[in-house]
C-alpha positions in Angstrom: -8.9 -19.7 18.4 -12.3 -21.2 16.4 -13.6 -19.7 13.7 -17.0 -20.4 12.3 -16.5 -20.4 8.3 -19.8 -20.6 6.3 -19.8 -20.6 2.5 -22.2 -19.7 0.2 -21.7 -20.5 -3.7 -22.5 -18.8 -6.7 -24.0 -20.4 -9.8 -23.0 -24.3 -9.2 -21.5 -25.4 -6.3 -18.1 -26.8 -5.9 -18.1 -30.7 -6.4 -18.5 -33.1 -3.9 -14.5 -34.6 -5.0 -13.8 -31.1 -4.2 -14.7 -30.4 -1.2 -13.9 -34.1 -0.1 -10.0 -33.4 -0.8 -10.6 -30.0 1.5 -11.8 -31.0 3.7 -9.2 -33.9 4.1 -6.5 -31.3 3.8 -8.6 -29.5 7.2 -8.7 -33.0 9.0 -4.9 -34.0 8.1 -3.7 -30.7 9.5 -5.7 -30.8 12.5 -7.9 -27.4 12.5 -11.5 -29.1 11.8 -13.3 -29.3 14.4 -16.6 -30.0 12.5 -18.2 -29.7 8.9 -21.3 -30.2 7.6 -23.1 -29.2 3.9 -27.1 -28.7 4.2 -29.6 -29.7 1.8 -30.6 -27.3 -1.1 -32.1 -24.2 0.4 -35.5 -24.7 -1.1 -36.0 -27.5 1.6 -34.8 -24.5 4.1 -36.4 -21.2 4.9 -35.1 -18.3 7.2 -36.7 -16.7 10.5 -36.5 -13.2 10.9 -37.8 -11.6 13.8 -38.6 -7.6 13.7 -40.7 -5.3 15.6 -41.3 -8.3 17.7 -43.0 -10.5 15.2 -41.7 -13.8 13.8 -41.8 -14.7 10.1 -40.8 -17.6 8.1 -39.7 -17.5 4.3 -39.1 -20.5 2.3 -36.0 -20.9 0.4 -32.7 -18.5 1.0 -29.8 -17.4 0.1 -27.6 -21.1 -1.2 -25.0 -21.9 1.8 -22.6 -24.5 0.5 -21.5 -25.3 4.0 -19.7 -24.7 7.4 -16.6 -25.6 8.9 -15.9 -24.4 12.5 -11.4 -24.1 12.5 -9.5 -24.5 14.9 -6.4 -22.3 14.4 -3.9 -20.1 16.3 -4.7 -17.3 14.6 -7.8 -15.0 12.0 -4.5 -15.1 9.7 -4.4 -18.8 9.8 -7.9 -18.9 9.2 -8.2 -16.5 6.3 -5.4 -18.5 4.7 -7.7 -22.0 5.0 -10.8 -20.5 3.8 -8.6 -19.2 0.4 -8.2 -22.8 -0.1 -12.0 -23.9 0.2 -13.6 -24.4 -3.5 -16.4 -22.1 -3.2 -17.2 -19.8 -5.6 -19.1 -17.3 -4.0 -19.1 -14.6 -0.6 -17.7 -16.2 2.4 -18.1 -15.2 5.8 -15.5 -16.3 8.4 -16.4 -15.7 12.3 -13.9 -15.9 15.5 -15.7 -18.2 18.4 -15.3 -16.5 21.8 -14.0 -19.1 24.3 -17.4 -18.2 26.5 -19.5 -19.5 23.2 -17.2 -22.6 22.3 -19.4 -25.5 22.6 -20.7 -26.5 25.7 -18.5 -28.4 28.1 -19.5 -31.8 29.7 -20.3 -30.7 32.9 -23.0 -27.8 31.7 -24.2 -30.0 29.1 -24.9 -32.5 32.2 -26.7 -29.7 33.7 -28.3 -28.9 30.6 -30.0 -32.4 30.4 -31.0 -33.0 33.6 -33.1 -29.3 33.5 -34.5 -30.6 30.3 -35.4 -34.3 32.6 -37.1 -32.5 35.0 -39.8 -30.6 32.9 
C-alpha cells in the first residue's frame, strides 16, 4: 500500500541532520519511494479555485516535506510518520493502486500525445 505523508512544522523546522537520519532509517527499511522538502513557502503561493474562478495567494501554510511510503499496511505507516521530526499537524494519505504513478507504457502514450501537439 503507498501512502502520501506531507508534514508541516510549527515554529522552526526539524534540522536538516534530522531529517537526514529519517529519512535514512525510510531508505534502509525499504518503504521510501520518494521524498522531497520545498523551499520556504514565501517563494510558493496556493491556487484555489471556487465558484469557477481561479485565484493565487502568495505564501501558505509551511510544509516541511513529503514522503510517499511504501508499506503493507495504514498501521505500518502511522508508525513511520511517529518517527518523522516534525513538529507540527501531519497529514498521512493511502495511494489507490489506479493513482500510483504512471506506468511505462501510459507514460509512453502520455508523451507521444504531448509530441504530436
Amino acid at each position: 500500500m503507498r501512502f502520501m505523508v506531507l508534514a508541516r512544522s510549527e515554529g522552526a523546522p526539524p534540522t536538516a541532520a534530522a531529517l537526514w537520519r529519517y529519512n535514512e532509517e525510510l531508505v534502509r527499511a525499504g518503504v521510501l519511494l520518494a521524498a522531497d522538502g520545498p523551499a520556504s513557502s514565501a517563494l510558493g503561493g496556493r491556487i484555489r479555485f471556487a465558484d469557477g474562478r481561479v485565484s493565487y495567494e502568495e505564501g501558505g501554510a509551511p510544509l516541511t516535506g513529503y514522503w510517499l511510503l511504501e508499506v503493507p499496511s495504514r498501521r505500518e505507516a502511522v508508525e513511520w510518520v511517529r518517527r518523522c521530526p516534525c513538529s507540527g499537524d501531519t497529514e498521512i494519505r493511502q495511494v489507490p493502486p489506479e493513482y500510483a504513478m504512471l506506468s511505462p507504457e501510459h507514460e509512453d502514450y502520455l508523451r507521444a500525445q504531448i509530441a504530436h501537439r
